[in-house]
mmJSON file of the N, C-alpha and C atoms, coordinates in Angstrom:
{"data_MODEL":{"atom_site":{
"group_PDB":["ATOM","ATOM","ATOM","ATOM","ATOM","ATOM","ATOM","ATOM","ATOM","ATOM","ATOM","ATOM","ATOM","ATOM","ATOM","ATOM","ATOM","ATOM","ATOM","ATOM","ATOM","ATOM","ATOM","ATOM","ATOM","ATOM","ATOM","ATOM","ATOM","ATOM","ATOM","ATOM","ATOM","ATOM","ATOM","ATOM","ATOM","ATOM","ATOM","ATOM","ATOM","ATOM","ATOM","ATOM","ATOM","ATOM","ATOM","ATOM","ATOM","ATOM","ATOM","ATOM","ATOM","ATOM","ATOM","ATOM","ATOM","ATOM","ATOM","ATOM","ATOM","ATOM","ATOM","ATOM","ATOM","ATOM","ATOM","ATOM","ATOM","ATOM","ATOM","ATOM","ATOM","ATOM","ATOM","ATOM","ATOM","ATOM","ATOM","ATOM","ATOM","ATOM","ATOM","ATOM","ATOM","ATOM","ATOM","ATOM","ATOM","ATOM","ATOM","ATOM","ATOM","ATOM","ATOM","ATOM","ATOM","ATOM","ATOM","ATOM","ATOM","ATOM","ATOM","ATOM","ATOM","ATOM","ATOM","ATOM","ATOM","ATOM","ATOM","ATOM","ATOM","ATOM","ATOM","ATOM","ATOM","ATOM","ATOM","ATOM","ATOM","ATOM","ATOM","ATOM","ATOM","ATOM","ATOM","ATOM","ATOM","ATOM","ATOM","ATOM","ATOM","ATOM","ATOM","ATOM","ATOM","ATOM","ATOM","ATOM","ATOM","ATOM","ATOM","ATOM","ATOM","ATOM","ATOM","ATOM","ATOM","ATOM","ATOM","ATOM","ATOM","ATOM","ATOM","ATOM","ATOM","ATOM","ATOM","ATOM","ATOM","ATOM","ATOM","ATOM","ATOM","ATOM","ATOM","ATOM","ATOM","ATOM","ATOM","ATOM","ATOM","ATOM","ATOM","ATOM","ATOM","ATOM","ATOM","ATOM","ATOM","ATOM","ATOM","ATOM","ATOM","ATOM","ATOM","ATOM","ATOM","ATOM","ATOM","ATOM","ATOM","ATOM","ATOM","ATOM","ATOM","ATOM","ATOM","ATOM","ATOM","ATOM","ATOM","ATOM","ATOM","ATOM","ATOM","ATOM","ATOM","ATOM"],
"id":[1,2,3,4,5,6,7,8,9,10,11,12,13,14,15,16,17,18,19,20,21,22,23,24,25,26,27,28,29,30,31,32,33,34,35,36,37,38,39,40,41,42,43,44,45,46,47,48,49,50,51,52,53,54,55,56,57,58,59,60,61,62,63,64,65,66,67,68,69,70,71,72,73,74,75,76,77,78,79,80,81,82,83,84,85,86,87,88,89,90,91,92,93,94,95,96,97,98,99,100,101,102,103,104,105,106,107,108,109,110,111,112,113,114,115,116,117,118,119,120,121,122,123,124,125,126,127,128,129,130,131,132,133,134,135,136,137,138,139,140,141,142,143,144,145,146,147,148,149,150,151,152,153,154,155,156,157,158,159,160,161,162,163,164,165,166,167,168,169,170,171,172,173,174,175,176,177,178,179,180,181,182,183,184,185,186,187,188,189,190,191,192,193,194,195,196,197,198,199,200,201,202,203,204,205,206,207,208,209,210],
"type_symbol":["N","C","C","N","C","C","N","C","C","N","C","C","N","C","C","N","C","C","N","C","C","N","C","C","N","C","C","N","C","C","N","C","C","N","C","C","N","C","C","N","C","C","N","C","C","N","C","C","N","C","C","N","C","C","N","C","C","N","C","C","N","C","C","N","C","C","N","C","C","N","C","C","N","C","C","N","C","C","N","C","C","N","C","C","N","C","C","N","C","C","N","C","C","N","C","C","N","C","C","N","C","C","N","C","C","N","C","C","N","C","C","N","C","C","N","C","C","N","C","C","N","C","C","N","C","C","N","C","C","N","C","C","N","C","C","N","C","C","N","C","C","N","C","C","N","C","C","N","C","C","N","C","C","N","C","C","N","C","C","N","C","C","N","C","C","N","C","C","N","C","C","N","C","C","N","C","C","N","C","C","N","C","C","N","C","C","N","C","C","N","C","C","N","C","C","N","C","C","N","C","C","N","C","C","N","C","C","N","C","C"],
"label_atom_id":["N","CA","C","N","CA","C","N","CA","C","N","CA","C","N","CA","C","N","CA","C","N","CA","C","N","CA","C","N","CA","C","N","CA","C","N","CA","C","N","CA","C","N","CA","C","N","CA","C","N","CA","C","N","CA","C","N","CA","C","N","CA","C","N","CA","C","N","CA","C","N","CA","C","N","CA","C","N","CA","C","N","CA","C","N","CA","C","N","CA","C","N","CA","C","N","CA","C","N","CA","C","N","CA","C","N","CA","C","N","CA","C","N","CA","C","N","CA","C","N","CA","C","N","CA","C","N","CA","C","N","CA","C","N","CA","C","N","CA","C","N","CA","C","N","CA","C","N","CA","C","N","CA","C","N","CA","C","N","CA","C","N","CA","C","N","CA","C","N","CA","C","N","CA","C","N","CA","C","N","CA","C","N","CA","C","N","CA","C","N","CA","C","N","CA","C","N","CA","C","N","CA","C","N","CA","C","N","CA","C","N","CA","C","N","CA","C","N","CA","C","N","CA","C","N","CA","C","N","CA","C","N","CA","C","N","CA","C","N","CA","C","N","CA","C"],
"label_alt_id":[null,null,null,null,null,null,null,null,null,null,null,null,null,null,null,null,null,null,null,null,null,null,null,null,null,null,null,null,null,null,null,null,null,null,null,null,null,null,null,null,null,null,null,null,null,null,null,null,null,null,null,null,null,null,null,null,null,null,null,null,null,null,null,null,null,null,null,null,null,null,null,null,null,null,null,null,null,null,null,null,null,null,null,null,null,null,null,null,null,null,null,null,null,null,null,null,null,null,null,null,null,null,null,null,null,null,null,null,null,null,null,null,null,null,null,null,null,null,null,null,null,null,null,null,null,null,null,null,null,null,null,null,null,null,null,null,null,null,null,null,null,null,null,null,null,null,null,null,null,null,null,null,null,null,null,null,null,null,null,null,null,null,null,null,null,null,null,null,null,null,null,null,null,null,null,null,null,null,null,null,null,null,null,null,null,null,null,null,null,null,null,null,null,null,null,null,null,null,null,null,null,null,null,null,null,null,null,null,null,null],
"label_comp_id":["UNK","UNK","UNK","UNK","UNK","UNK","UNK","UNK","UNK","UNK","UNK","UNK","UNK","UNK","UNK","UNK","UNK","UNK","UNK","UNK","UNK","UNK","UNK","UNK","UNK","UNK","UNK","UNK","UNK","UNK","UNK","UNK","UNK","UNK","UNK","UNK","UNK","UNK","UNK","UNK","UNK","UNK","UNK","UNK","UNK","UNK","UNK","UNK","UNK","UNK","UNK","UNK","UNK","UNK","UNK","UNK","UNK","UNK","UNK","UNK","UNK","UNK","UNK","UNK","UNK","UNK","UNK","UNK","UNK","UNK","UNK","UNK","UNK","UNK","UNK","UNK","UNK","UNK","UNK","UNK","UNK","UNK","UNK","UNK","UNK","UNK","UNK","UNK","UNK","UNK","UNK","UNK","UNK","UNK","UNK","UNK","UNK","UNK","UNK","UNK","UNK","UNK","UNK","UNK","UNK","UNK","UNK","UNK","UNK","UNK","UNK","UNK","UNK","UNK","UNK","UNK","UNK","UNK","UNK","UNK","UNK","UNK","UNK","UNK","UNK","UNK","UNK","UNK","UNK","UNK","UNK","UNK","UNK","UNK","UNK","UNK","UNK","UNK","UNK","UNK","UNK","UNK","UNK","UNK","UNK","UNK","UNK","UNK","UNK","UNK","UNK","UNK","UNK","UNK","UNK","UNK","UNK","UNK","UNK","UNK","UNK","UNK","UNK","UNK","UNK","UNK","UNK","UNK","UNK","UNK","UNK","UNK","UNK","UNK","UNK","UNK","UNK","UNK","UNK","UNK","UNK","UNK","UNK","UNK","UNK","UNK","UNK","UNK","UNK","UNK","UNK","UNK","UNK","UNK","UNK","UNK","UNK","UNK","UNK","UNK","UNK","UNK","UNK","UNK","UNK","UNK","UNK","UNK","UNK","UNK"],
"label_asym_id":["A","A","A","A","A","A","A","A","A","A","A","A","A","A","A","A","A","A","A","A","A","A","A","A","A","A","A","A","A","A","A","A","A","A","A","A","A","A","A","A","A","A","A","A","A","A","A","A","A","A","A","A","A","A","A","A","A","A","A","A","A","A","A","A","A","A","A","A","A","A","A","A","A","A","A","A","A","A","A","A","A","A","A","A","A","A","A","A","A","A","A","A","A","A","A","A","A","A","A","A","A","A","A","A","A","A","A","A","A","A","A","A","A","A","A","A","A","A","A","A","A","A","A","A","A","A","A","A","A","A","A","A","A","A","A","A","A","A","A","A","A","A","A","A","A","A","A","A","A","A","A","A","A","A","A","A","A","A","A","A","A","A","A","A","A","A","A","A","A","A","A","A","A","A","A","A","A","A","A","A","A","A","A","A","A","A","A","A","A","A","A","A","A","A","A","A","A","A","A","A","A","A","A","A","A","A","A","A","A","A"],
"label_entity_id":["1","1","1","1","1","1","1","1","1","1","1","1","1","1","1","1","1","1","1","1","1","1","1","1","1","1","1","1","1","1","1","1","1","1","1","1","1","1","1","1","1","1","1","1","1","1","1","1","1","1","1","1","1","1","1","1","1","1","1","1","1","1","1","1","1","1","1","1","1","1","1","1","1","1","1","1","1","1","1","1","1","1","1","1","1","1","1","1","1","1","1","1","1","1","1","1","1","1","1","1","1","1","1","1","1","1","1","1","1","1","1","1","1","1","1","1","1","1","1","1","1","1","1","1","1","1","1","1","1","1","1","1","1","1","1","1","1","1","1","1","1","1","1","1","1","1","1","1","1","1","1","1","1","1","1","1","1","1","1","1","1","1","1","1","1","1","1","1","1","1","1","1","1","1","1","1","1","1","1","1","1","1","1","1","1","1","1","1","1","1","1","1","1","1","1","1","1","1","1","1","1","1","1","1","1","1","1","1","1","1"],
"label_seq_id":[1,1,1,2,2,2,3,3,3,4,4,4,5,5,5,6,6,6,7,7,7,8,8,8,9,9,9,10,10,10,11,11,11,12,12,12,13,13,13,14,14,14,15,15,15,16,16,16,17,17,17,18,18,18,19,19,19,20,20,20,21,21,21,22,22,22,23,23,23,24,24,24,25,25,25,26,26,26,27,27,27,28,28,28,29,29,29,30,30,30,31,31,31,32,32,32,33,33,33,34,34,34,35,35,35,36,36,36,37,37,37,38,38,38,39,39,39,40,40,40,41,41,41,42,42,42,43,43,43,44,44,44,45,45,45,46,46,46,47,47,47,48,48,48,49,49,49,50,50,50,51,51,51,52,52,52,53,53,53,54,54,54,55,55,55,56,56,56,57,57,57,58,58,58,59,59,59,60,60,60,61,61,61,62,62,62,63,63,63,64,64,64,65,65,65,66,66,66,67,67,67,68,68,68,69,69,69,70,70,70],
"pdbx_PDB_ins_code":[null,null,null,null,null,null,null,null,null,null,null,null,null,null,null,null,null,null,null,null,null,null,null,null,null,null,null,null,null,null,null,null,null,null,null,null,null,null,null,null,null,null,null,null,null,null,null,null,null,null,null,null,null,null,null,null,null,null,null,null,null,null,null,null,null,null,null,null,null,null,null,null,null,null,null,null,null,null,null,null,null,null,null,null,null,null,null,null,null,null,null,null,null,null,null,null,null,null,null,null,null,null,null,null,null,null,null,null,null,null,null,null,null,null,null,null,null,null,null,null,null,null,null,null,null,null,null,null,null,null,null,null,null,null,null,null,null,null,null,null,null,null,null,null,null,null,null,null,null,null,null,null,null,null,null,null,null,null,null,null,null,null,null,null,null,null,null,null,null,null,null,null,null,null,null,null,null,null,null,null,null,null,null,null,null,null,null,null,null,null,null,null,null,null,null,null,null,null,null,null,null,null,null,null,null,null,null,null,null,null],
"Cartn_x":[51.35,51.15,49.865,49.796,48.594,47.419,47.573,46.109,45.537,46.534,46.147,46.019,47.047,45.625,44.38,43.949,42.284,41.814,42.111,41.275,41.59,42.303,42.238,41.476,41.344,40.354,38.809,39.128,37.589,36.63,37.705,37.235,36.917,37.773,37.642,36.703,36.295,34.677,33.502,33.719,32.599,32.189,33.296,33.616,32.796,32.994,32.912,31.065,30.85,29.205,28.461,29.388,28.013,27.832,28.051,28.326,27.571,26.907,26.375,24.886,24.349,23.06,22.015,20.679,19.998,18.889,18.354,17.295,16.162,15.641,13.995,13.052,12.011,10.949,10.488,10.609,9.839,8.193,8.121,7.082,5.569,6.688,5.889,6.807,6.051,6.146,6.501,7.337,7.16,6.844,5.51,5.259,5.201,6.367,6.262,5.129,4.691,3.96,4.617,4.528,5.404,4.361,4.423,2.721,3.407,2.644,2.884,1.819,2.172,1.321,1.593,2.53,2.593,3.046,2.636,3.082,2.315,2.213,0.749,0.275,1.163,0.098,-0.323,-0.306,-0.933,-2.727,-3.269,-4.354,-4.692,-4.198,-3.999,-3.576,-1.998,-1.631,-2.386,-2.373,-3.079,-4.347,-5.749,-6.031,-5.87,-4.807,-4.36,-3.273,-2.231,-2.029,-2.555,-3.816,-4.641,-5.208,-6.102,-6.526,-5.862,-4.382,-3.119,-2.839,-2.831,-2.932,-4.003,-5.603,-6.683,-6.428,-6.338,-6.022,-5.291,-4.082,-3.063,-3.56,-4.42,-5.049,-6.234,-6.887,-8.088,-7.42,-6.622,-5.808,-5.203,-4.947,-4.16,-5.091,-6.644,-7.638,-8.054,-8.795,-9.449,-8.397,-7.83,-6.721,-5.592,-5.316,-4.287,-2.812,-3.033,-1.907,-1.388,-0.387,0.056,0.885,0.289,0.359,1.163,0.157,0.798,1.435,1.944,2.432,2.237,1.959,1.276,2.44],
"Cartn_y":[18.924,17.786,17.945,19.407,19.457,19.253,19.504,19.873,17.538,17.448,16.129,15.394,15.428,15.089,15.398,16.107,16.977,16.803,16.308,15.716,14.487,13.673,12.086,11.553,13.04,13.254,13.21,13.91,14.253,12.839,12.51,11.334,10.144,10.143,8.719,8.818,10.365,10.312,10.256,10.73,10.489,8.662,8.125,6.705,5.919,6.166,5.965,6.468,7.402,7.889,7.162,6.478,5.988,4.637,4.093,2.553,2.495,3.738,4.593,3.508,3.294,2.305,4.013,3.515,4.959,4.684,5.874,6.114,5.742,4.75,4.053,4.626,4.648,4.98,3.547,3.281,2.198,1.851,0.514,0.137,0.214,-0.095,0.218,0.819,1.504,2.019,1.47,1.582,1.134,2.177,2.197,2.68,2.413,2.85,2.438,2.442,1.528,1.847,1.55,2.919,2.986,2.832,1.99,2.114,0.629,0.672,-0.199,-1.497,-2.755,-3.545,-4.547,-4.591,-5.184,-5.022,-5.387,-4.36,-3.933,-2.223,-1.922,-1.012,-1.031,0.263,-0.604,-1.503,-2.365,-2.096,-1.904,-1.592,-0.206,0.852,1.921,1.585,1.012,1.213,0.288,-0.909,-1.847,-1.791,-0.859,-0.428,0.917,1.292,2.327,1.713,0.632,0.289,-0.61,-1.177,-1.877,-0.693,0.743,1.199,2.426,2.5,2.597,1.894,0.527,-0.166,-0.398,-0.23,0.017,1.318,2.181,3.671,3.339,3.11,2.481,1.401,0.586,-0.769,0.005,1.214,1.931,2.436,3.386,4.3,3.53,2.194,1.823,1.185,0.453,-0.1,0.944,2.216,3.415,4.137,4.422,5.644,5.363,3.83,3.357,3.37,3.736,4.292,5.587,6.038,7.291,7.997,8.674,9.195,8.007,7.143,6.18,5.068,5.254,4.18,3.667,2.163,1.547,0.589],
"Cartn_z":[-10.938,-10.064,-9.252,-8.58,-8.531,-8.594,-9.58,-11.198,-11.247,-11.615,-11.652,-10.458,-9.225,-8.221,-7.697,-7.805,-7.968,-9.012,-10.091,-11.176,-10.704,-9.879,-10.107,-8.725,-7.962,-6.371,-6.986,-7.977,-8.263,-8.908,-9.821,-10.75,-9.524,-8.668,-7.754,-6.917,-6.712,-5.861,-7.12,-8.015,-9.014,-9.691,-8.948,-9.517,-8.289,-7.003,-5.46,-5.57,-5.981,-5.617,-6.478,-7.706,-8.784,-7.517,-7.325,-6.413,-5.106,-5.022,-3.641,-3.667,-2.76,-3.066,-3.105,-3.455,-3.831,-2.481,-2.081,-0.991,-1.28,-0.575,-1.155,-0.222,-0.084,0.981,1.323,2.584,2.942,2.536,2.725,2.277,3.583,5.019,6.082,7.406,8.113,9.326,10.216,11.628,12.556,13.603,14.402,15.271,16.939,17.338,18.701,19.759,20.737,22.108,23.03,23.713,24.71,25.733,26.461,27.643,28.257,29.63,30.785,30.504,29.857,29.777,30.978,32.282,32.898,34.266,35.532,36.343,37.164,38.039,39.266,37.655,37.026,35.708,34.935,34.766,33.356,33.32,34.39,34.185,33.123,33.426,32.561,31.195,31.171,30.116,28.649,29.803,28.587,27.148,28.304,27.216,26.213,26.794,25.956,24.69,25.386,23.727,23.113,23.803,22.615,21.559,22.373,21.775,20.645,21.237,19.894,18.746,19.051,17.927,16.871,17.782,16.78,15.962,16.8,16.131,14.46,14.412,13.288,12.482,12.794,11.855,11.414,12.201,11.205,9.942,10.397,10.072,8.503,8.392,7.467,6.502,7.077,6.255,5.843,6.295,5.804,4.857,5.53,4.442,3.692,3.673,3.24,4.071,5.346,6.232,6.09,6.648,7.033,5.116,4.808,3.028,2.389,2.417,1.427,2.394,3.449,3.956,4.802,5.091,5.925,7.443],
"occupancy":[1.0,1.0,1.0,1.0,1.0,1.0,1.0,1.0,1.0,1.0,1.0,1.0,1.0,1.0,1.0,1.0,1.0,1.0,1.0,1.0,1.0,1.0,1.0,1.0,1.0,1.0,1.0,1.0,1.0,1.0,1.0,1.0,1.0,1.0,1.0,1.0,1.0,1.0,1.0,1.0,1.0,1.0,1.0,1.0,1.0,1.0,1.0,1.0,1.0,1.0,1.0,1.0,1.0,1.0,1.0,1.0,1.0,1.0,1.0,1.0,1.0,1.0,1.0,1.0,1.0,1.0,1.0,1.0,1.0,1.0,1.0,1.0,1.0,1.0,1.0,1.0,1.0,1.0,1.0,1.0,1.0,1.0,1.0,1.0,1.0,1.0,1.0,1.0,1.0,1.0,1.0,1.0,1.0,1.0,1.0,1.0,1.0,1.0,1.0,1.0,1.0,1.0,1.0,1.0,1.0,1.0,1.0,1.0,1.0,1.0,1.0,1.0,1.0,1.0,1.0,1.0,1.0,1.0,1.0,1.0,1.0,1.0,1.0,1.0,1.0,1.0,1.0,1.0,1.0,1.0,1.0,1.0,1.0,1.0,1.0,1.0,1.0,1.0,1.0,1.0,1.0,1.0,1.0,1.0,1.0,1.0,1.0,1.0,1.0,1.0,1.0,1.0,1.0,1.0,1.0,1.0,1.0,1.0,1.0,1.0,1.0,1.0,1.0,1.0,1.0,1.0,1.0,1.0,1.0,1.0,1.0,1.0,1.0,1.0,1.0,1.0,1.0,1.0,1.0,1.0,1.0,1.0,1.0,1.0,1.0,1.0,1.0,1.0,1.0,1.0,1.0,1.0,1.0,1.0,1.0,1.0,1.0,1.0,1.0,1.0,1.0,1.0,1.0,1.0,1.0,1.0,1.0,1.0,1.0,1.0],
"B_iso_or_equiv":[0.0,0.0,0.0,0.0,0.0,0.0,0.0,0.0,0.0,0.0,0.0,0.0,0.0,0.0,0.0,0.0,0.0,0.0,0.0,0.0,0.0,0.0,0.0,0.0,0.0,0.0,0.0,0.0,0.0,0.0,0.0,0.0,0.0,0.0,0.0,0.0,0.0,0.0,0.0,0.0,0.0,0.0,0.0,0.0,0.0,0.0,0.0,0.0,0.0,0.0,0.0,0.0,0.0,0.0,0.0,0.0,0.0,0.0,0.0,0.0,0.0,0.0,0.0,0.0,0.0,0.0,0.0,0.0,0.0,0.0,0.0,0.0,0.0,0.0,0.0,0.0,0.0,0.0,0.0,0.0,0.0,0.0,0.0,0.0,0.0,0.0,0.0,0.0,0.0,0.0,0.0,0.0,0.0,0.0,0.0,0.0,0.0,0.0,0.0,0.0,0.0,0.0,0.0,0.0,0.0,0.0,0.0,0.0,0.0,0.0,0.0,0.0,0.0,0.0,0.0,0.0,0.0,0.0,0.0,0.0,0.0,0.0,0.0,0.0,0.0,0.0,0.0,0.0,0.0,0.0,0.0,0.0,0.0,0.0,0.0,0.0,0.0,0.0,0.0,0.0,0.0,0.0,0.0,0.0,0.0,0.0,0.0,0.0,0.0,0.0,0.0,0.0,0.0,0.0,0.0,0.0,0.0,0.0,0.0,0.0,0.0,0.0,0.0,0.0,0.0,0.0,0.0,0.0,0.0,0.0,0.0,0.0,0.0,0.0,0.0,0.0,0.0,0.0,0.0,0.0,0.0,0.0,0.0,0.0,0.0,0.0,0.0,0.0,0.0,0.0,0.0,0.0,0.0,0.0,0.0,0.0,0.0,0.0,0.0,0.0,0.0,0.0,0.0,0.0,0.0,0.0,0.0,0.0,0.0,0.0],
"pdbx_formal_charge":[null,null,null,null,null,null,null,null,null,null,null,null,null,null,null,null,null,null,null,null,null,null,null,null,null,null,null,null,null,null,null,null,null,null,null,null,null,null,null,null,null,null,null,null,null,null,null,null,null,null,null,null,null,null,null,null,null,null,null,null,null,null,null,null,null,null,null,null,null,null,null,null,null,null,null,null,null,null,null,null,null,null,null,null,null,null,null,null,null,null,null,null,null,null,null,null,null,null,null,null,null,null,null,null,null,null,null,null,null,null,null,null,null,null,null,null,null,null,null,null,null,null,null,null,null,null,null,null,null,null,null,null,null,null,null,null,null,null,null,null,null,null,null,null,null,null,null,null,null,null,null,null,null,null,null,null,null,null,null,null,null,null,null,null,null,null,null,null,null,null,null,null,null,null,null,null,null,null,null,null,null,null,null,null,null,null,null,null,null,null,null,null,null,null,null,null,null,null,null,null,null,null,null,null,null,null,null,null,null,null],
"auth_seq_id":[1,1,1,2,2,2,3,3,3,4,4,4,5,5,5,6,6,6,7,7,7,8,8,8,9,9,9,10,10,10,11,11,11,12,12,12,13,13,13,14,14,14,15,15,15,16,16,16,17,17,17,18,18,18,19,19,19,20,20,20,21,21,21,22,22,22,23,23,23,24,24,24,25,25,25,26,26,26,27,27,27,28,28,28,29,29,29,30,30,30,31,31,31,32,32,32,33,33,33,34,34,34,35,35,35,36,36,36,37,37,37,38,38,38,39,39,39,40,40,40,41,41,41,42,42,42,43,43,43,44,44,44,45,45,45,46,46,46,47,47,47,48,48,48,49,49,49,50,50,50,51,51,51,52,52,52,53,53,53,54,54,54,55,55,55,56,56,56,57,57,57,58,58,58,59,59,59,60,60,60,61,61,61,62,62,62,63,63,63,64,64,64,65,65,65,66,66,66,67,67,67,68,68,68,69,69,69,70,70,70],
"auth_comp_id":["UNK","UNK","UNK","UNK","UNK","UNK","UNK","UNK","UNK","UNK","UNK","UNK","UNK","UNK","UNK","UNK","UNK","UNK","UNK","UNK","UNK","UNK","UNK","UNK","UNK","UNK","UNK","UNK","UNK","UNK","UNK","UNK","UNK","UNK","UNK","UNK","UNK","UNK","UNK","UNK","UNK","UNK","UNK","UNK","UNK","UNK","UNK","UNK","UNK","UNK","UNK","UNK","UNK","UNK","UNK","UNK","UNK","UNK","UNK","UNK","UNK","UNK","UNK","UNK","UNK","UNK","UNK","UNK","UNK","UNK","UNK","UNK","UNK","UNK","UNK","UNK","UNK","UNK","UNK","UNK","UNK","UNK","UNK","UNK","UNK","UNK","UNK","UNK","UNK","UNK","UNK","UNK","UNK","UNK","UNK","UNK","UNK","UNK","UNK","UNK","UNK","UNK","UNK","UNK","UNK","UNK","UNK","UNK","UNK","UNK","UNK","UNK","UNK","UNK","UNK","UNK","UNK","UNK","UNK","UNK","UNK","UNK","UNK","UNK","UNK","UNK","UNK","UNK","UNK","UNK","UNK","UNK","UNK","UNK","UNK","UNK","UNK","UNK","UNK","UNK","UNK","UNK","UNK","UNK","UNK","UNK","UNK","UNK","UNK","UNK","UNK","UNK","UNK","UNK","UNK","UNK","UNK","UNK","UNK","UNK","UNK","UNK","UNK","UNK","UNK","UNK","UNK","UNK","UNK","UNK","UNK","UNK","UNK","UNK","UNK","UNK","UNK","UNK","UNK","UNK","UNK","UNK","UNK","UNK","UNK","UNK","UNK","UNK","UNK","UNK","UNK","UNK","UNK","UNK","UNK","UNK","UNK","UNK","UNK","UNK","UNK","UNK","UNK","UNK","UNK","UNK","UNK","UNK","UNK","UNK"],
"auth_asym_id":["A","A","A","A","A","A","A","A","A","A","A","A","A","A","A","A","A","A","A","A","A","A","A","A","A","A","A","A","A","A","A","A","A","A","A","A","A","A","A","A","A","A","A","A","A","A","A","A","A","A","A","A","A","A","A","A","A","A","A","A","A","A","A","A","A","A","A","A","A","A","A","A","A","A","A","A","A","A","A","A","A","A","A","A","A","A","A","A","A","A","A","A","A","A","A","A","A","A","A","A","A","A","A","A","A","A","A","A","A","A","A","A","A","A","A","A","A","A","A","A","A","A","A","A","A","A","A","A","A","A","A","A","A","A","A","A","A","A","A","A","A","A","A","A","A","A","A","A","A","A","A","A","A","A","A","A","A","A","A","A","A","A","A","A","A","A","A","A","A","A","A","A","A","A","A","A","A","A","A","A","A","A","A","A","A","A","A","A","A","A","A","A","A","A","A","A","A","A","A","A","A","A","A","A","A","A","A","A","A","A"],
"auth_atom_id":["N","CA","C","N","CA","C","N","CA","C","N","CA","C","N","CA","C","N","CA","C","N","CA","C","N","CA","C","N","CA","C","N","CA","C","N","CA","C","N","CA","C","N","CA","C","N","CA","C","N","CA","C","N","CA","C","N","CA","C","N","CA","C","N","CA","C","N","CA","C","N","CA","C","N","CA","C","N","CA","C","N","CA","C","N","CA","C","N","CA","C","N","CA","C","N","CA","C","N","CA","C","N","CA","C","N","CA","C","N","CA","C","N","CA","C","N","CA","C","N","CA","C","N","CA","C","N","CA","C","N","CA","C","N","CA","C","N","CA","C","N","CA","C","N","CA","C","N","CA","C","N","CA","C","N","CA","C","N","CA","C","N","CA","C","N","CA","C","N","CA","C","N","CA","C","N","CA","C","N","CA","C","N","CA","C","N","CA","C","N","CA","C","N","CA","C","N","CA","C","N","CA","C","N","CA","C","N","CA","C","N","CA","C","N","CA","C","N","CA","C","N","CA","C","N","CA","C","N","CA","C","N","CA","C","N","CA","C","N","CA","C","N","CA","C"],
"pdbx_PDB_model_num":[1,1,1,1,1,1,1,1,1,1,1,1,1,1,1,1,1,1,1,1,1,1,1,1,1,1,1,1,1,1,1,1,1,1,1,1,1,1,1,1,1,1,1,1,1,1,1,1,1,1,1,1,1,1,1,1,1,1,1,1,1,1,1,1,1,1,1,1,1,1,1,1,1,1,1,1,1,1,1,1,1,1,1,1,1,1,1,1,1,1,1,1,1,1,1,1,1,1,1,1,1,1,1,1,1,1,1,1,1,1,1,1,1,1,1,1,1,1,1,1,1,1,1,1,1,1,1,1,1,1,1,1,1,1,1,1,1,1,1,1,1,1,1,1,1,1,1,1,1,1,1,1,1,1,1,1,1,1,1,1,1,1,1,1,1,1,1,1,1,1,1,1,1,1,1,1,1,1,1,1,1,1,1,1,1,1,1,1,1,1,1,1,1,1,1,1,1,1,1,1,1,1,1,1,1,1,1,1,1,1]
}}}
């Protein structure tokens, strides 16, 4: 009785994993900015995440983005 529930355990996860969706790599990134665009810091932060976001739009015209992904 055993024997055959552990073969009918085994079969029903081997049945259960084919159905599994498979791991893709995205096509793009999301990169957060975390910075004060509004506020007594917006002076600071602002051009810092403008000049974050240039950083990432070089980054993706020149090199294609981060190994392959943009």
């Amino acid at each position: 009785m055993t024997k055959h529930l552990l073969i009918a355990a085994a079969a029903s996860v081997v049945a259960v994993s084919s159905w599994l969706p498979i791991a893709q790599a995205n096509e793009s990134m999301y990169m957060p900015s975390l910075s004060y665009r509004t506020g007594p810091f917006a002076g600071g932060g602002t051009p810092f995440a403008d000049g974050y976001a240039d950083y990432f739009n070089m980054l993706n015209e020149r090199d294609g983005g981060i190994n392959g992904v943009k």
